[in-house]
Each structure stands twice: as C-alpha cells, then as structure tokens.
N, C-alpha and C positions, 0 to 999 in steps of 0.2 A: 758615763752612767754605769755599766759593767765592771769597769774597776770599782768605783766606789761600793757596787756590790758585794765585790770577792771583798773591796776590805774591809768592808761592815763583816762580814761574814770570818774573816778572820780574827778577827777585833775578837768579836764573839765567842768563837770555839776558844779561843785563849782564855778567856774570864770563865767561862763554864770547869774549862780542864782545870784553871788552879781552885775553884771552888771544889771541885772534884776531890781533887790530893789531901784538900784540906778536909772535905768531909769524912773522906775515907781515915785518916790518920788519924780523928778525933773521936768518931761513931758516935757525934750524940744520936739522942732516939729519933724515932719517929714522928714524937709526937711534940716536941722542942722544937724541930724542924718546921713543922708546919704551924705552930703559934706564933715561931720566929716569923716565918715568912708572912705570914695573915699579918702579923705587924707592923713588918716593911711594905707590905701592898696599900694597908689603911693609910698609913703615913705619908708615903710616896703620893698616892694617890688626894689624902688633904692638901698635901702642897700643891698637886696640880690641878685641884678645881680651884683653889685659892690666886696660884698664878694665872689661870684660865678667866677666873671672872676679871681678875687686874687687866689682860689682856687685851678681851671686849671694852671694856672702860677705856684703855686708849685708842680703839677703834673707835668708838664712837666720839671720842673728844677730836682725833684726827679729821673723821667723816663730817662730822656733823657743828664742829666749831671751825675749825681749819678752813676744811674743803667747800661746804653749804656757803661760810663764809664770805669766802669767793666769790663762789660762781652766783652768789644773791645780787651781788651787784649789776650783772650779766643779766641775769635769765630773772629774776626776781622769786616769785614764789616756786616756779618751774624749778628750780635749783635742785630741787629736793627727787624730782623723778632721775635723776641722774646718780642721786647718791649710793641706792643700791647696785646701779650696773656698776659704778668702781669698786665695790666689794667683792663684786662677784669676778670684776676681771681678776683678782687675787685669788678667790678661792677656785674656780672652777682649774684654772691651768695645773694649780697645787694638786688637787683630785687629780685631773687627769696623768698627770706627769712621773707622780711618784705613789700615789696610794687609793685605787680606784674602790678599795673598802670605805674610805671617809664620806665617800659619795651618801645621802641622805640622812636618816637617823640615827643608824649609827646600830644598833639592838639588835636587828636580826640578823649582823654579820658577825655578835656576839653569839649570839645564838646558834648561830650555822656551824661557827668555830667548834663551840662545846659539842657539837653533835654531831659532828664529820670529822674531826681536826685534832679529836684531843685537847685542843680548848687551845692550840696554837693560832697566836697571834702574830702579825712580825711587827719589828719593834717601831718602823718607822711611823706605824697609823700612831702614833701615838704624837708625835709632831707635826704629823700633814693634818690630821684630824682639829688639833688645837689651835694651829693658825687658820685652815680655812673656815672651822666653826667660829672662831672667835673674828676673822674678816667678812664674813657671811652676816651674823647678827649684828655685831656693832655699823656696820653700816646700813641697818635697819631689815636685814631679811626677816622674813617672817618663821622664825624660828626658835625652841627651847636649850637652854643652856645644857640641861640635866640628860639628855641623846649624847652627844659629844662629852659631857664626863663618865657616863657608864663607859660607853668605848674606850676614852681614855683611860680610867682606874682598870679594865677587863685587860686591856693591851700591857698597862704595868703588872699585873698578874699573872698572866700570860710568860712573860719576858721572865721576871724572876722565877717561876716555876722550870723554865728552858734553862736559865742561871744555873739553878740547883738540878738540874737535869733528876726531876723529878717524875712520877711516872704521868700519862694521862691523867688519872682519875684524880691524880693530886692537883697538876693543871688545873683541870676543870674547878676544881675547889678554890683556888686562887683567882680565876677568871668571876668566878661568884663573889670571890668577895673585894675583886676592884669595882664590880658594879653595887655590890650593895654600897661600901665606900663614896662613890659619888656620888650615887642620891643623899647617904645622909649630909656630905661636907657640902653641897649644893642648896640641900634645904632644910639643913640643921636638924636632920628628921631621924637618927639612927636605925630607932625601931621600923619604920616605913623601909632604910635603905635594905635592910636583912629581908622582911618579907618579899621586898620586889626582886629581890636577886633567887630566895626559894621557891618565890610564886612564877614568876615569869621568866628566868635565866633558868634556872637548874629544873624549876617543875616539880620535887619534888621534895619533900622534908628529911631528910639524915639528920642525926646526931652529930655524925663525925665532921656535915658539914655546915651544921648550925652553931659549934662553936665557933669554927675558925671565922667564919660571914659576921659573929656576932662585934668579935675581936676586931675586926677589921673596920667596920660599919662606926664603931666605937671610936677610937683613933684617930679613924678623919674625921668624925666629930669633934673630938678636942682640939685636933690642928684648924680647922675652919674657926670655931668657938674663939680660940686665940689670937685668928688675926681677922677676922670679919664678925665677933661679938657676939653674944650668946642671947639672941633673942628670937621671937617665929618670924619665921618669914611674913608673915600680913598682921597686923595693929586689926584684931576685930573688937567689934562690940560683942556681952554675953547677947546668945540666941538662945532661945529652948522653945520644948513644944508649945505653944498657949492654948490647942485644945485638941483632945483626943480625935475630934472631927479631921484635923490640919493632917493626919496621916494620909488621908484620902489626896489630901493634894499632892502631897510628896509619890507616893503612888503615880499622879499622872502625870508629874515632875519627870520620875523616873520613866515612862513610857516615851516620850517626848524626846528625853535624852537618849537614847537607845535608836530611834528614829534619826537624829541628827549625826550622832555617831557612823550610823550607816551610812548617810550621805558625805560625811566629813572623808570617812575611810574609801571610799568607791571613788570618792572624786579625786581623792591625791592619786590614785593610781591610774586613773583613768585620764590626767597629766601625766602623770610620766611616763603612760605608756604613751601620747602622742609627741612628746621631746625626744622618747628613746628611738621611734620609726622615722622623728623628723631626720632627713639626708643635712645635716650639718656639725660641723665641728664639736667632738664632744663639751671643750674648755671653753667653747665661746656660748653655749646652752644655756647657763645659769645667768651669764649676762641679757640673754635677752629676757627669762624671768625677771630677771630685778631690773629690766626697763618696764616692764607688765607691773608691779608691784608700786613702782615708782610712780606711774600713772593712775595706781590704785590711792595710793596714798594723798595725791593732789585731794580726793577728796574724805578720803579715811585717815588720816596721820595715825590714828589711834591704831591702824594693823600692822603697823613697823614694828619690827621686834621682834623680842618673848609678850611685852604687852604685862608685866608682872604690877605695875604703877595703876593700869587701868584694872586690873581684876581690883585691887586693894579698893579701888573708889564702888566697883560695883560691890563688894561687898560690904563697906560700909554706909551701904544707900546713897552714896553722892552721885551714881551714874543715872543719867537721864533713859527714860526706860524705850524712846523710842529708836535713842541713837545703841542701845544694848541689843535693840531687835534688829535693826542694820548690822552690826557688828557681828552677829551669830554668821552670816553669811560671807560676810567682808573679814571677815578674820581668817573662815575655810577657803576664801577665795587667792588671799592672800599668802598662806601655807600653799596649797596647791603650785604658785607661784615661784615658789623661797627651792621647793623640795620636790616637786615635779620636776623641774626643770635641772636637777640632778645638783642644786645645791649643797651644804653640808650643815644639816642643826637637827633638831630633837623634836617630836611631835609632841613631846608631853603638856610645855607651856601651852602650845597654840589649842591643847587639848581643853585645859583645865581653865583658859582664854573664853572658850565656845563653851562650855560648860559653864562660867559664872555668867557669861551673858545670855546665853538661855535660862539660868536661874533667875536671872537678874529682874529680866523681861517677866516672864512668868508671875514670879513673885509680887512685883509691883500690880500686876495684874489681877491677880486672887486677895491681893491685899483692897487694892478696889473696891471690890464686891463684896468681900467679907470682913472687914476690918477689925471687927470681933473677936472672930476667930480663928486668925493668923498672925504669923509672926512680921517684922518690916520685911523686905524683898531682901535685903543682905543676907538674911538666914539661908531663902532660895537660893541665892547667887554662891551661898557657900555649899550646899547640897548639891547643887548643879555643877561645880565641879568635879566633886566624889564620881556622879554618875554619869557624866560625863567621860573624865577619864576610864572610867570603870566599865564603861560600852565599847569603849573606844578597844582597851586591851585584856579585857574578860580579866581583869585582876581585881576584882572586889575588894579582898582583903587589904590590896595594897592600896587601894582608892581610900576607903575608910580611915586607914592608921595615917597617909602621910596628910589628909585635909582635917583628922585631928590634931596632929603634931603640929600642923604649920600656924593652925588656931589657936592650939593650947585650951581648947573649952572642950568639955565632956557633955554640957546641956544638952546639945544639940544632937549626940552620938546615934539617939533611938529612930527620928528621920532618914539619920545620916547613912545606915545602917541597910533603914526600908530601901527607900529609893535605891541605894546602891544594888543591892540584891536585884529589882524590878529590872532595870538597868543591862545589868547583867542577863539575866537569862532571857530578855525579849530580843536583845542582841544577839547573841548566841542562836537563837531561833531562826534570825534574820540572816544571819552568815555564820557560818561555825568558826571561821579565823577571822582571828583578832587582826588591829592593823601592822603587827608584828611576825605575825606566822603565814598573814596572804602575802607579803611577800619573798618567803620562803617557799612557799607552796609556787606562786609561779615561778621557781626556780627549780620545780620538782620535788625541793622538798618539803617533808609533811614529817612535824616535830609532834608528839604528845608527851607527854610529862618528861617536856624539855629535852627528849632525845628522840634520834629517826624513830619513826612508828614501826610498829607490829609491819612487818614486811610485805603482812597480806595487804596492809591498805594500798597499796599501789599496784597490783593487779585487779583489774576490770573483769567483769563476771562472762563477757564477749571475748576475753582473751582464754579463759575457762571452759566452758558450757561446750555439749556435744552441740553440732548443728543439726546433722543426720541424725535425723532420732525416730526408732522404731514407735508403733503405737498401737492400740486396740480399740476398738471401735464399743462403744454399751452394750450392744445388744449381743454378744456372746457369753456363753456359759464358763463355769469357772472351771470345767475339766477344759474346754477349750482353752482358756486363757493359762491355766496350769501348761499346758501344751505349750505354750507359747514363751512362758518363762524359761521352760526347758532348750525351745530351740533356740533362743536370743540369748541364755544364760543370763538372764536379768532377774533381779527382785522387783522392779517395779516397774511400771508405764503411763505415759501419759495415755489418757483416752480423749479420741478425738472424735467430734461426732458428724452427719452426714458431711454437713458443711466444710470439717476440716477446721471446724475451730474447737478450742479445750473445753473438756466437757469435766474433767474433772483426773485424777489419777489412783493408779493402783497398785496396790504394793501384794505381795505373798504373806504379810501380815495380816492385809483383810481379805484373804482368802482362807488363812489358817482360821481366824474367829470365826467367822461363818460356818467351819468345819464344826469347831468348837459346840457351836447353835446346834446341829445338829441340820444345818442346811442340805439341799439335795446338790451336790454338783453340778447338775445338766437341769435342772431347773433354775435354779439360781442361776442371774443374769449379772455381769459386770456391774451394769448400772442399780442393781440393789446394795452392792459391798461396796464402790468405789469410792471415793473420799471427792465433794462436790467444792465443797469450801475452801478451794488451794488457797495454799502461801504461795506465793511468788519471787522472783527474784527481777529483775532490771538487766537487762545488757549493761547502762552505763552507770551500775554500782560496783562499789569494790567488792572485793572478796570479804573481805575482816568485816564489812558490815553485813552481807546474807550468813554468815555463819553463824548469828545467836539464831537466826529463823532455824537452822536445822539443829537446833539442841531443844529449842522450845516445846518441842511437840517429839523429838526426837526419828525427825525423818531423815529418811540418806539421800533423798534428791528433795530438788525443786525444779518447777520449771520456768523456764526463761522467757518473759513475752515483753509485746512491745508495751510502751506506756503511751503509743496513740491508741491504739487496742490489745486490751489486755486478754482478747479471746486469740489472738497469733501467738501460736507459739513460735518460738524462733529456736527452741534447745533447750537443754535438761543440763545443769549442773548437781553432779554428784558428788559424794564424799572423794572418790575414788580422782577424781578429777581436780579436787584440790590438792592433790599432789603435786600436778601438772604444775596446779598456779603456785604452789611454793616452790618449784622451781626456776617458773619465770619471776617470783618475785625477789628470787637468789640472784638470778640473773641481775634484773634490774638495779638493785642494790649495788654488785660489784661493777656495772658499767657508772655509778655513781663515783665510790669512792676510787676507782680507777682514774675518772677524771679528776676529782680533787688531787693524787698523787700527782697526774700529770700536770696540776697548776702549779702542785709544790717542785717540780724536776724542772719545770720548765725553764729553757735560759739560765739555768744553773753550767757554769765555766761553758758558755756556748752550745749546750747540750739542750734535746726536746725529743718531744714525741710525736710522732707523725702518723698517721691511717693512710693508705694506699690502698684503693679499690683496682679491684685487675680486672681490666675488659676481656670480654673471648678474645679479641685477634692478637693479644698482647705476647710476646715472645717467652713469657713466662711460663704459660699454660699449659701444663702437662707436664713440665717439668719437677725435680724436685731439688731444694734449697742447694743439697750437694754439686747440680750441676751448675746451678748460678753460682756457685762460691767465687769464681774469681773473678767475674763482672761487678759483686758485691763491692761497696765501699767498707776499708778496713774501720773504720773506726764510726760501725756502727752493730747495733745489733736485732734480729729481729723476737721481737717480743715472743707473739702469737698471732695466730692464723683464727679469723671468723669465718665461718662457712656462710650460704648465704641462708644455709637453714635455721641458723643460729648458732650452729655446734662451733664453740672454743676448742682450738686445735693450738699446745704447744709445741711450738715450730724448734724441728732437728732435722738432719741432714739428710733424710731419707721423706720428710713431709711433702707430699706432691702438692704443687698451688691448681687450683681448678678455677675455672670461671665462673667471677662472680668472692671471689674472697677477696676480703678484707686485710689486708696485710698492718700487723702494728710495729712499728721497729722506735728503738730509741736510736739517738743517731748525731752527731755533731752538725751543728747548722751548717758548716761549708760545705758538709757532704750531703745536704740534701738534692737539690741538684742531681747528682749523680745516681742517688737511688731513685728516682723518679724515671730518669732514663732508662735505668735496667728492667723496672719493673713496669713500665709502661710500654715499651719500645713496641712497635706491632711488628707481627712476623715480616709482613712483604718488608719491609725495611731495614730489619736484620737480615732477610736473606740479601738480601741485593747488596 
C-alpha cells in the first residue's frame, strides 16, 4: 500500500515537472491557461459523469437482473433485502481502505478542500468515489447521482490545477468548475451547474471566476448532450398559476418544506452519528444500512435509489397521493440508511425525492378543496422540489434555475420563485446550516461565503469576558462614582443593586451629559444617569455575533449574563478584551490548519507527527533539549513546545521542557517508539 503510494506520488511530480518545462519555455498567458484548463476539467469531467451513469447502469443490471435473479428462486420476494448489503460490501471496504473522503455526499469535502486546502484534492477520490457511488446506488442505496459527480468533476479540477502547478486561488477556480461541470453533465442543466458551484462551493460571485465555471459547465454539457441526448431530464406537462389566490398555497407549500427539510437534515446526521459511536467495523457499517434499507424496501421498493422514475410520475399526476405521503418519510428514512451508515451517494436526489412527494401530497390535497382555483398536484410536486431542495441547502437560486431547466417551462417560474424563497429563510431561521455546512461545522469548521469565517466566530464570549468584575451600587453620587472610575481606571460599570443583581450600567459618558445638564454632582444619584435598558451578551455566543451590539449604540462593553436569568451577571466583555479573543481565535485557526498539514505529511515515505504530553515525574523535566540531545532519535525532529498555559514555544537547544508541556515533533514511524521512551521515562527509573 506505501509503495503504491511513493509511486502514485512519483508518477505525479514527473507529469507536473514536464508540464512545468513546457510552460515555462512557451509562457502563454494567464489567462489561456486557465480557459485552457476550465476546458479540460468541463470535458474531463462530461466524460466522467457520462461513464459514471454507464456505470451505475451495469450495477444495477448486475444487482438487480443477475444477482435478485438468483437468489428469487431461493428467498423469493426476500431476495431484494439482500440486494443493497452486496453493494454495500463493495463500497464500504472501497471508502474505508483507500479514500475515506468518498465516504457520504461527497460536497462538504469539496468544500473543506476550497477552504483549508487550497482546493487540493488527491487524485484517487476520484476512482474510489466513482466505483463506490456507482456500487452504492445501482444496487439500490438510497442515494443521488449528482453528490459523487460534483466530487468527481471537483477532484479532476483539483488534479489538473496540481498538473499545472497552479496557484491556490486558481485551484480553487478549477475545483468550482468540476462541480459546476457535474451538475450540468448530470442534469443537462448548465446554467443551474455554474450557480451551484458560485452559490454553494465558492459563495461567492467573481468575474474572474464566473467565466472559467461558465466554460466549463458548458462543455460538459455538450459532452453529456452527445452521448446521453439533449433533452430535460423529466417529460412535464405546461403548469402555470390558475389564480392569484394559489400563491397563498405555495406560501404554505413553502412552510411545510422548510419543516421537513429540518427533519430530513437532523435525522441523517442523527444516524450517522449513532453508526459513527457504534463499536464496529468501519467497512462493514454500510452493510448493515443496506440490510436496514433492504427491509425497508420489502415494503417501499419505491425508496431504492435516486427514485428519479418515481419523481417524473409525481410530477405528472400519476402518483397516488397517499403512497406520496408514505414516501416523504420512507424516502428520509431510507437516505438516513444509504448515508448515515457511512455509505457513498448525493443527498440532492433523495432531496428533490422528499420535495416532489410533499408537493405531490399537498397538491392533490388543495386540489381537493379548491379545484377552481389550483393547478393538478404535478405543478406542487414540481414546486416541492425547488423548496425542498432549497431548505434543504439555503441555495434558492440554485433550486429555482435547476427545477426550471430540468422542466424547461417558465409558466410556473412565479410560484416557483415564492415558495423557494419561503423555504429558504424559515429554514435558515430553523437552523442557520444548511445540510452541507452542519457537517463541517461538526468538524469545527464554520465556512461563510464559502471560505473559513471571520476568525471571530469561533471564539465564545466565556472564552472573552472579565469574570471578576468591579461594580457600583445606584445609590451613590456621581463625584463618588467619578472617584471610583479613577481608582479602577475604568470607563464604565455595571451597577449592581441590594440583591447583587444588574441593575443596569454606567459609563463616564453619562456622567459627562449630566455635567453637560448642568446637574449637581453630590446630588445626582447613579441611578438617575445609568443606562436601565442593557444590551447584553450570552456566555455561549460568539464573539463576531456580540460585536454589531457594541457598534449599534456605540458602547465599549457589555455585560455577560446567564440566559436562565438574565438579572446574573457572570462578566463584562469589553472592546479591550476582544483582543484577547482575536488572539485565541488566531490560535484556534492555526491548531486547525496545523492539523490539516499534518493529514497532508502524514505517512508520507513513513514519516508523521506525534503530540507528547510530559508528566511531572518524567525524566525530562527541567531539563533543556540540548541535554536530551543524544538520547534523541536521529531522524526526527521537534517541532514546538505547548505550555500548558497555552504559550507556543519554538523548541532550540536551550528551551527548558517543564511539567505539563506538550511536545510536537515530526519524526519517522520506527523511531517513535524510541521518542516515547526518552520523553516519557520517569526519573526513579532512569536513575536506577
């Protein structure tokens, strides 16, 4: 496995170096280069959602005529619960063994990349990804094709950006546009694949990088168009509004979806976090989902898949509305299955699945009652996808353009449009991450317009805030509290009253106005100048979100209480103190991309990185590196030294290790061992 590493990895640098010699010797420009490569990523990329779907196709001709075949004769209709754990014995070992990025949907590892990585991908997700997505689905997981081509098209982006040893930011441009690239070759959607790659991968609109996305999006559209035909993906009937009144429904269309979304997204993760704490085999995980799945489908067949056959029939009114209100739930149950359980496919279909069949439902429902003045349930079933999807991953825009494009009707744009919006911000209200960014967020990280946040969002106002906090009581005078400013060297105070709870606070500001008034000093009481109406701040809010409260009103503290009661104060965050937090959020930051460095060094020609905590009795202690030098193993080195106060100490031959430091060294794997022993050994056993 290590060899084939080093000679992937040689393979590599060789193709890069003569791409190298050749670029240098010819110097086209910049901007040839990178239309050149958008070209090669779109194209690259159509051929491999195009081989990708051929793929699944002989999956499921293997699984499902071959295999069911089979085992019908045997088990009879049982045959079929069987079918997804054999896909899954294919894909889960694939994930585990060679590429533990393939693992679920595929987008937030896209994502992570652009925004820790440089947009570096490594090249084999690009093959582990394809066979276990395309062994996952075609043997009926319950999963979207269009997760696994973003990953894929992002990974061939990736790769030729690394080709051309281009910079980061070009990376990242190339990574944009294998993802736009697959959504359009996947669903013939161009215009939808560029928005989802600015809206949801990059976050953000550039020029520089809305041509190359557009270029790219484009090309695998012709490549797909050429060998899979140039039509929408669904056969609809025209829809349009039939009365001004029918917005109101779409409206609660939208509410509805936004609610289910919420549940669709909590529950997948609320599976995989009980497969991820489950004590069992990573590669054997997914098989026991697609025996779970299998036994779903005994009674559901309809949640095998992407399910792209059964949306078409809901949206052409042919689905029965009561097996459509079953399916909203049998569809999330059945995803949660596929992709909880650390399978490999795309949430999009099972999205836009649960989205026509709550339209579907609904629709027939309001058609009911009102038949007047609504459209068939198909128009729903088409709407309920837009906002569905579009609750699902706060991309609106991207909801609207790809469930036009896949129609090809404009009638229906003006619902399509409401509802999606609705959708969207009751979602957002409901959870601020989408099901794309909560699981980045449980991984620490926290993306907004597509790259790591403002630094402050990740320090907490309790990591901030004084504890010990000076205070003045109402009923003193203002030469007294002036006094009091002086001796504390303070601007401001909380006021705290008999009881010791906030009474309200006071700044040298309103004691200067009161001057102003022409107030008396020693008359004038705190509690006539002090400010009653606090803003407040939360222990467990972040920084970046209490600091529009101190611009609003233009205050330099707030104070900190609890949110069982907001009369405790617990501490005072000042201006002066978000220094503090922008240093611990400097901090935090580089213990981030320190540890992405060390995933990338890791096991690279037998080399890693190791933490070593030194106990008091340890023979190290009090000593400095120069005296351990020759106990040291030669072929390693020590990074830096953590205090346990936090203080980063880089380690030289004079750096004394104390109790309680953190030792980081790089270091060749055979010699860990031996640095363990030096640096662990306790005194009584070195002396003796």
């Amino acid at each position: 496995m290590q060899s084939t590493t080093n000679t992937q990895f040689i393979i590599f640098n060789k193709i890069t170096n003569l791409i190298s010699k050749l670029l240098y010797r010819y110097q086209p420009s910049q901007t040839a280069i990178m239309v050149f490569t958008a070209l090669v990523v779109g194209i690259s990329t159509g051929l491999g959602a195009v081989g990708f779907i051929w793929l699944i196709k002989q999956f499921q001709f293997f699984f499902f005529q071959i295999i069911q075949g089979g085992l019908t004769v045997w088990l009879g209709a049982f045959a079929i619960v069987l079918i997804p754990v054999l896909g899954s014995l294919i894909s889960g070992p694939l994930i585990t063994k060679f590429a533990s990025e393939a693992k679920g949907h595929g987008v937030p590892e896209v994502m992570q990349a652009i925004a820790l990585r440089g947009g570096r991908i490594r090249p084999q997700v690009v093959v582990v990804k394809a066979l276990a997505s395309a062994a996952c689905i075609g043997s009926g997981g319950s999963a979207g094709r269009e997760g696994p081509i973003v990953q894929i098209g992002s990974a061939l982006g990736s790769v030729t950006g690394q080709i051309f040893k281009l910079s980061d930011d070009r990376i990242r441009n190339l990574v944009a546009c294998g993802a736009a690239a697959g959504i359009a070759a996947v669903f013939n959607a161009p215009i939808a694949g560029t928005i989802f790659a600015i809206e949801v991968i990059l976050g953000e609109l550039a020029t520089a990088y809305f041509g190359n996305v557009v270029i790219s999006a484009v090309a695998a559209s012709i490549v797909s168009r050429r060998f899979l035909g140039n039509t929408p993906a669904f056969s609809i009937p025209s829809y349009a509004l039939v009365s001004p009144w029918e917005i109101v429904l779409y409206a609660v269309l939208g509410l509805l979806a936004a609610l289910v979304a919420w549940l669709f997204v909590g529950g997948l993760y609320w599976f995989e976090d009980l497969f991820d704490d489950w004590n069992f085999p990573d590669m054997f995980k997914p098989a026991v989902g697609g025996l779970l799945l299998g036994g779903l489908a005994l009674f559901l067949p309809q949640t095998l898949g992407s399910g792209l056959e059964f949306i078409e029939e809901a949206i052409t009114g042919q689905a029965n509305w009561v097996l459509m209100t079953i399916l909203i739930f049998g569809k999330m149950l059945a995803t949660n299955f596929t992709l909880g359980s650390g399978n490999s496919g795309g949430v999009f279909a099972p999205a836009l699945f649960t989205g026509a069949m709550l339209g579907g439902a609904f629709g027939a429902l309001v058609h009911t009652l009102f038949p007047a003045i609504t459209a068939p349930p198909g128009a729903y079933a088409l709407v309920g996808m837009a906002a569905m999807f579009a609750a699902s991953t706060h991309a609106s825009i991207t909801a609207i353009i790809i469930v036009f494009e896949m129609s090809g009707d404009y009638r229906l744009i003006l619902p399509l449009m409401f509802a999606t919006v609705i959708s969207t911000l009751i979602s957002e209200k409901l959870r601020s991450e989408n099901v794309y960014t909560l699981k980045l967020i449980r991984r620490g990280i926290q993306l907004q317009a597509g790259r790591d946040v403002d630094i402050m969002q990740g320090v907490q106002v309790n990591e901030a805030m004084v504890e010990v906090m000076d205070s003045v009581p109402p009923d003193i005078n203002l030469r007294q509290l002036m006094s009091e400013f002086r001796r504390l060297n303070r601007r401001g105070l909380p006021v705290l009253d008999e009881k010791g709870e906030l009474w309200g606070i006071v700044s040298v500001q309103d004691v200067e106005r009161a001057m102003e008034k022409g107030l008396s000093s020693t008359k004038t009481l705190v509690k006539d100048v002090a400010t009653t109406d606090v803003m407040v701040a939360y222990p467990d809010e972040t920084v970046a979100t209490v600091l529009p409260r101190l611009n609003i009103r233009d205050v330099g503290r707030l104070p900190v209480v609890s949110r069982q009661n907001p009369k405790k104060l617990l501490g005072i965050v000042r201006r002066t103190e978000l220094l503090k937090a922008y240093n611990i959020a400097l901090t935090n930051r580089a213990k981030i991309q320190h540890r992405m460095q060390r995933l990338k060094l890791r096991h690279v020609d037998n080399t890693e990185f190791v933490e070593v905590d030194i106990p008091g009795n340890s023979v190290c202690v009090h000593k400095t590196l120069a005296d351990l030098a020759r106990r040291l193993p030669r072929d390693g080195v020590i990074v830096s030294i953590r205090r346990a106060s936090g203080q980063v100490i880089i380690a030289h031959g004079d750096t004394r290790i104390e109790p309680g430091d953190r030792i980081e060294a790089f270091i060749h794997t055979d010699s860990k061992p031996a640095l363990m022993n030096c640096l662990l050994a306790e005194t009584d056993t070195e002396e003796q």
